[in-house]
C-alpha positions as CSV (number, residue, x, y, z in Angstrom):
1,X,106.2,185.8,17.6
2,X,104.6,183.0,15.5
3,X,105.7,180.8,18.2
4,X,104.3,182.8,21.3
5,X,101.2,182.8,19.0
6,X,101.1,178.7,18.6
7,X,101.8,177.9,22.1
8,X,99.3,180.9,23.5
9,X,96.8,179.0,21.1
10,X,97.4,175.9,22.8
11,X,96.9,176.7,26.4
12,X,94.9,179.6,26.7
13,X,91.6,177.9,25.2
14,X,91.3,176.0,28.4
15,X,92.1,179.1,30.5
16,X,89.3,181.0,28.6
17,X,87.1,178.0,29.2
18,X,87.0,177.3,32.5
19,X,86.7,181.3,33.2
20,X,83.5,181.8,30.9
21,X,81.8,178.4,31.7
22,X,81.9,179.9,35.6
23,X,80.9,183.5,34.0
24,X,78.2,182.2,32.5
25,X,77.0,179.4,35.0
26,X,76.9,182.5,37.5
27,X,75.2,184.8,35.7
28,X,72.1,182.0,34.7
29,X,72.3,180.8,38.2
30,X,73.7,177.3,37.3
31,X,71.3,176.7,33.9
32,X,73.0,175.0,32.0
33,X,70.7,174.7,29.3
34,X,72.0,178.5,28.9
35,X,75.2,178.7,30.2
36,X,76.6,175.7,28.2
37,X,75.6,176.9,24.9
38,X,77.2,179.9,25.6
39,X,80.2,179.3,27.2
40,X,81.4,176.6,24.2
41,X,80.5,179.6,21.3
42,X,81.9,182.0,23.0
43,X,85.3,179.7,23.5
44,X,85.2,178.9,19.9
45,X,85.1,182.9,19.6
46,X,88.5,183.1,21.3
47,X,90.0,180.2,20.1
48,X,89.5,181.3,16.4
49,X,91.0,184.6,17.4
50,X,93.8,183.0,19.3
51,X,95.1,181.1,16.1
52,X,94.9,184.5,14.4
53,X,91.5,183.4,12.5
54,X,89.9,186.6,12.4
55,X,87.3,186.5,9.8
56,X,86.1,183.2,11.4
57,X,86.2,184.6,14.9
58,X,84.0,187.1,13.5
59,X,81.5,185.1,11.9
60,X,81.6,182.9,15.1
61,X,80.7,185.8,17.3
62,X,78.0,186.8,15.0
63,X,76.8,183.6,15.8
64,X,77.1,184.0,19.9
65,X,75.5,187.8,19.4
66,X,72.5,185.9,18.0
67,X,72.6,183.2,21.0
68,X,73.1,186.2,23.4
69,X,70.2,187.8,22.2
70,X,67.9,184.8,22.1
71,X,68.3,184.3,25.9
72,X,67.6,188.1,26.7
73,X,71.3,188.2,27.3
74,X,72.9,191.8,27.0
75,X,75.6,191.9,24.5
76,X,77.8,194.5,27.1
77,X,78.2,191.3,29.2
78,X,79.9,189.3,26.8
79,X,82.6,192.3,26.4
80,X,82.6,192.4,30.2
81,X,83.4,188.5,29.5
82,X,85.9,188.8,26.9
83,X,87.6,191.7,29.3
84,X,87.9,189.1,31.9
85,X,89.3,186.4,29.7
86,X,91.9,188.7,28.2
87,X,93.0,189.7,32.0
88,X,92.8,186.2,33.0
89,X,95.0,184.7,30.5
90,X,97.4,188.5,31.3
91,X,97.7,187.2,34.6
92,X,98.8,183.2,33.7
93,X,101.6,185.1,31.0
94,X,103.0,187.3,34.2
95,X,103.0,184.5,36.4
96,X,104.6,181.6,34.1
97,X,107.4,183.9,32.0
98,X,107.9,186.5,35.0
99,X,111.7,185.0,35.2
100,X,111.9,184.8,30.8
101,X,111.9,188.4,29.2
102,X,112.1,187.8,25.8
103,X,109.3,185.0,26.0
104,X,107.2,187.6,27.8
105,X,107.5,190.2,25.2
106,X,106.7,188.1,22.9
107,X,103.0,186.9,24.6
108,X,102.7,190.8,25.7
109,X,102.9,191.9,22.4
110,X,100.1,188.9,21.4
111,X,98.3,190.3,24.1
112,X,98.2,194.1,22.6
113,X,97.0,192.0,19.3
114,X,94.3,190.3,21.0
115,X,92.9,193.8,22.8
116,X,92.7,195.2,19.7
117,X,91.3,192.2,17.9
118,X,88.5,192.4,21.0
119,X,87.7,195.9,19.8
120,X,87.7,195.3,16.7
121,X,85.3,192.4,16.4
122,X,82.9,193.9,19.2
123,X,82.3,197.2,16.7
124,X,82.4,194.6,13.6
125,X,79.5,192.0,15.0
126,X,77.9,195.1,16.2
127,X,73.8,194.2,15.6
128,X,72.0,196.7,13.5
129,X,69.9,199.2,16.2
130,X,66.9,197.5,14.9
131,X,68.4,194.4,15.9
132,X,69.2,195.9,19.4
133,X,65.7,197.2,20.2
134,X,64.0,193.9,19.1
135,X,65.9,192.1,21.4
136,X,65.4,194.5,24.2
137,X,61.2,193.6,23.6
């Protein structure tokens, strides 16, 4: 597993990448002033989580809530984000070790990991309600 885990690091930072850069250039309608900013925190968010960094990964997305929420962006889009990442880089594992079963048990079960790291930082970065209604203002 440490393996799948090092080698998952490696290429799946790209694959998140490129998917949230176009996320995000689409949903600011091509600002880059916005989309930019966002798209390379919220990498760093997955890349930290890829290598297994979890108290980083949640003091990065801390950090991405707060950029979120400074462009009036709602924080149920980054999970709709991090949903789409997670499927995306699902799909690249099925395709690539479709014809190696032991190597794709080994990235599913880092997969099952990374859901429930997803969950688990999303409740833990959570903003206070204050927090919440001052950025809906």
């Amino acid at each position: 597993m440490g393996d799948s885990s090092a080698s998952m690091a490696e290429w799946a930072e790209a694959v998140v990448y490129d998917l949230l850069k176009f996320a995000y250039d689409h949903r600011f309608g091509g600002r880059e002033q916005f989309a930019a900013p966002l798209a390379r925190q919220h990498t760093t968010v997955w890349r930290l989580m890829l290598e297994g960094r979890m108290q980083a990964a949640q003091t990065a997305r801390q950090d991405l809530n707060l950029l979120a929420m400074a462009v009036r962006l709602n924080l149920a889009t980054l999970d709709t984000f991090d949903w789409q990442a997670l499927n995306e880089i699902v799909d690249v594992v099925s395709a690539r070790f479709r014809h190696s079963p032991d190597a794709l048990r080994a990235y599913n079960r880092k997969l099952v990991t990374l859901a429930a790291a997803l969950t688990e930082l999303k409740h833990a970065c959570a903003p206070a309600p204050e927090t919440r209604l001052a950025a809906a203002a």
